[in-house]
N, C-alpha and C positions, 0 to 999 in steps of 0.2 A: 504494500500500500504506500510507503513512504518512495517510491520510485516513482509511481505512476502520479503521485499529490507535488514531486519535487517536479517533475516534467510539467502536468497539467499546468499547475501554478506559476511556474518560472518564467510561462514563454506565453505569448498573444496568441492567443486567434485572429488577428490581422497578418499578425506576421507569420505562423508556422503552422503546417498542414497536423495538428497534434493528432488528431485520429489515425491517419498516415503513418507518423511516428510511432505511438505507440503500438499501432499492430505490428511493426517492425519489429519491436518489442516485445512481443508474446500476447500483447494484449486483446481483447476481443468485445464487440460492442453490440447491442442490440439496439434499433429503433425504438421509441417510445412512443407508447401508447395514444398518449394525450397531447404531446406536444412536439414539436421539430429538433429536435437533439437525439444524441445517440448516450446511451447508455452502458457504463461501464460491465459487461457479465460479471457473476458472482459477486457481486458486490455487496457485504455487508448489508448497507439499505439504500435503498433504491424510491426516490421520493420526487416524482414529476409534480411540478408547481406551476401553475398561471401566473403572469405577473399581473397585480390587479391594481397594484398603486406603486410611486416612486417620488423618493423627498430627497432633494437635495441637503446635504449639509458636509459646510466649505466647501472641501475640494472631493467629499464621498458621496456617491446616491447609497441609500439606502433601497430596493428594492420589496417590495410586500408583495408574499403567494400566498398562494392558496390550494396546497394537496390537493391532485385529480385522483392521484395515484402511489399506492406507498407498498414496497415490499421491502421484507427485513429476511433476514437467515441470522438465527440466533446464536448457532453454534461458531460464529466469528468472533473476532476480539476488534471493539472498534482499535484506532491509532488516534490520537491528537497531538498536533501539532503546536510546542507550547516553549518560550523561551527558547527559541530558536531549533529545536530537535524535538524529533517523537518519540513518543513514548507511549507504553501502553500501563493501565494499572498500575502501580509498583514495578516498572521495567522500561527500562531504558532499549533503546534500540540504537545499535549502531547505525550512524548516518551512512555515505555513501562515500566513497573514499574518493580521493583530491582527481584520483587516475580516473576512476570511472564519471567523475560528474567533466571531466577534460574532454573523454569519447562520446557523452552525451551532447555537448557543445559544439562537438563536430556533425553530428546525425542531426541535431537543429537546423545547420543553418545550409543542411542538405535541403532540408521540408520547409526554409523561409519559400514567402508567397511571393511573385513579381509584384 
């Protein structure tokens, strides 16, 4: 989880083809239900949302949904990402090492968009 949360988050959807990417990567995605996005498989939980309002403040929108659609699988362990590293419960998780986040930087800016 903390590979595909460091990829997802790190890089735009203007700029890098990230579905692209990560199936490069083993990963694999299903269409959703209710709404136009693709959905991570297996995924702990899985929660398609409408956007039904949006408030700016400063420089962040705040975005408000509203569940269409909500699946979980229990026998996961969520991850949160907190203080700069993940961790789970009472466990730390080793980050990703200096080398591998160097070969991910290169597979980026293969999937940058024109």
């Amino acid at each position: 989880q903390n590979i595909l949360s460091s990829i997802a988050g790190g890089s735009s959807g203007k700029e890098v083809d990230k579905i692209g990417l990560l199936q490069e990567m083993g990963y694999s995605f299903t269409k959703a239900n209710d709404i136009d996005v693709y959905l991570v498989d297996h995924a702990m939980l899985i929660a398609e949302c409408k956007v039904i309002d949006q408030k700016t403040y400063g420089d962040h929108i705040l975005f408000i949904g509203e569940a269409s659609n909500i699946v979980s699988d229990s026998s996961k362990e969520p991850v949160i990402y907190h203080r700069g590293k993940y961790v789970r419960v009472g466990e730390d998780i080793e980050s990703p090492t200096q080398e591998k986040r160097n070969e991910w930087s290169k597979m980026i800016e293969s999937y940058k968009k024109s």
